[in-house]
KEFIDREN-966529 format. One line per 10 residues: number of its first residue (from 1); their letters; for each residue x, y, z of C-alpha. Coordinates in steps of 0.1 Angstrom, whole numbers. Example, Ala and Ser with C-alpha at 12.3 -4.5 7.8 and 13.67 -1.06 7.14 Angstrom:
2
1) AS) 123 -45 78; 137 -11 71
***
This chain:
185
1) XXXXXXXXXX) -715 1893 -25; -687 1890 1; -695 1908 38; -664 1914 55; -680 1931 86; -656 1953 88; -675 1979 102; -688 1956 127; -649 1945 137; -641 1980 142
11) XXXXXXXXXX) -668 1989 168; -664 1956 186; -629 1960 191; -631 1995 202; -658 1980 227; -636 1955 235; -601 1972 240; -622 1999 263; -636 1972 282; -599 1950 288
21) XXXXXXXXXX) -577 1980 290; -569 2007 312; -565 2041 301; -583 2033 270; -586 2070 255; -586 2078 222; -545 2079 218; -541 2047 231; -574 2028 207; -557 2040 175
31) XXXXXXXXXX) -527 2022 186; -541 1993 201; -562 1993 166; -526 1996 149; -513 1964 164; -544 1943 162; -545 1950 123; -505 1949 116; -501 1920 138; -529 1897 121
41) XXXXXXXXXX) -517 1911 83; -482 1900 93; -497 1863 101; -527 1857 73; -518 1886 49; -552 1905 63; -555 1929 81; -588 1927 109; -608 1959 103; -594 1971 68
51) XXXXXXXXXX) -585 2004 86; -559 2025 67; -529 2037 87; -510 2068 81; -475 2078 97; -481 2112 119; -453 2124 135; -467 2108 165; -474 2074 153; -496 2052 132
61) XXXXXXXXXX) -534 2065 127; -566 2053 110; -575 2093 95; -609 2080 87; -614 2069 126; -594 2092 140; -617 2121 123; -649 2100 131; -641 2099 170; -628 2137 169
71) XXXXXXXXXX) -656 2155 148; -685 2135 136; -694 2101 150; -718 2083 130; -751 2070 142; -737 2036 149; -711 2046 163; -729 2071 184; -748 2039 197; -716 2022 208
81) XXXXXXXXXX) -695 2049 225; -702 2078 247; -695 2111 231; -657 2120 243; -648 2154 254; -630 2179 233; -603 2183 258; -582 2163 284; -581 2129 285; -603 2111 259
91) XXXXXXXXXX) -616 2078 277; -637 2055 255; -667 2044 277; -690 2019 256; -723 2018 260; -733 1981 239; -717 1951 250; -690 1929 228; -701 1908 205; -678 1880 195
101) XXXXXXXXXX) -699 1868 165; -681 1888 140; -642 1873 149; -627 1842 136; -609 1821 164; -571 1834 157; -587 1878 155; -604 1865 192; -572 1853 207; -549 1883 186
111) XXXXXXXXXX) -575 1907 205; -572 1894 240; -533 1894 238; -526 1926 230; -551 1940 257; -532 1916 282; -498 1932 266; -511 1971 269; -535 1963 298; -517 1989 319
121) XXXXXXXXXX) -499 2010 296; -509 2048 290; -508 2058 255; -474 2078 258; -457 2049 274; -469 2031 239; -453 2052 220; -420 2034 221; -437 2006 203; -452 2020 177
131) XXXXXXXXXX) -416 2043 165; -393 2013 168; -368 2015 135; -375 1995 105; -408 1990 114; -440 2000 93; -445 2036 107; -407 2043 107; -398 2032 77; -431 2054 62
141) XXXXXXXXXX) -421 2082 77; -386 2079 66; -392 2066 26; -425 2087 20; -430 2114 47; -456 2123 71; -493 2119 66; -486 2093 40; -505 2062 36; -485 2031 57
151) XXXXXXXXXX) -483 1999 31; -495 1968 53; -471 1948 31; -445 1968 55; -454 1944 85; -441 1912 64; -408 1926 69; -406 1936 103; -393 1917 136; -426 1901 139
161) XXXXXXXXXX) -431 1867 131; -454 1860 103; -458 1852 71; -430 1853 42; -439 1879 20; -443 1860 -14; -475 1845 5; -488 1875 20; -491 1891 -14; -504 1865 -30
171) XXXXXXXXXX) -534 1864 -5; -541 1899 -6; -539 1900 -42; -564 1868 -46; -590 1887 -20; -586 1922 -41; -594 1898 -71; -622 1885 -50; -642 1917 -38; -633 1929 -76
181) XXXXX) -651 1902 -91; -679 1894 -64; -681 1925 -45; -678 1933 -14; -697 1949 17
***
């Protein structure tokens, strides 16, 4: 059986992104969890927390996560986060520590640039770089509509350097063949 830890991933990096950020409110985690994922699919063909985007008129978001943090926060999660309040800003306080044990090498130094690239930005500020044209959300929102699933395979062809796409297909398709055929946790 494969573990992919992804639940893991995506508590640590809300743990760390709270902790290396400022204004780290809900808003701005869901893009910061955009990036990290788009930006390390564009260079290995995987994305870090297997998160599912969807283009909302205001950006990228993980629905699953998004519902999770705004309704019902599992028990783990529970454990990691203070509850946030219904209204005004939405500040993500931890209340565990990071744990590095669950990142490869390239995920650890992908998460510490982009909180030293949004370290001072507000979520609304962020924006900007999440709507740019021809990228993943735009292009969604354009070809598909809103609310509709964003195809990772998007981020091969953006202005981001990364893989060429033959190879990023390829790999995803071998690790769908993988978690098919060995399963996957």
């Amino acid at each position: 059986m494969i573990i992919t830890n992804s639940r893991e991933k995506i508590l640590n990096t809300i743990i760390y992104f709270a902790n290396h950020t400022k204004y780290c409110g809900k808003t701005k985690l869901l893009k910061l969890l955009y990036f990290f994922d788009f930006f390390h699919f564009k260079e290995t063909g995987k994305s870090v927390t297997g998160l599912d985007y969807f283009a909302w008129e205001m950006g990228p978001v993980p629905n699953d996560l998004f519902e999770e943090l705004s309704y019902n926060m599992k028990p783990d999660m529970k454990n990691t986060i203070h509850d946030l309040p219904e209204e005004g800003f939405q500040q993500i306080r931890p209340k565990k520590k990071f744990d590095d044990k669950y990142f490869s090498n390239r995920e650890m130094n992908l998460l510490e640039k982009i909180a030293y690239i949004f370290k001072e930005a507000k979520a609304d500020t962020m924006v900007e770089s999440t709507h740019l044209k021809k990228e993943p959300w735009d292009k969604t929102l354009r070809e598909k509509g809103k609310f509709e699933k964003i195809d990772y395979m998007l981020a091969i062809d953006s202005e981001i350097v990364g893989l060429p796409h033959n190879e990023a297909r390829e790999r995803m398709e071998e690790r769908s063949e993988m978690y098919r055929i060995f399963g996957a946790e």
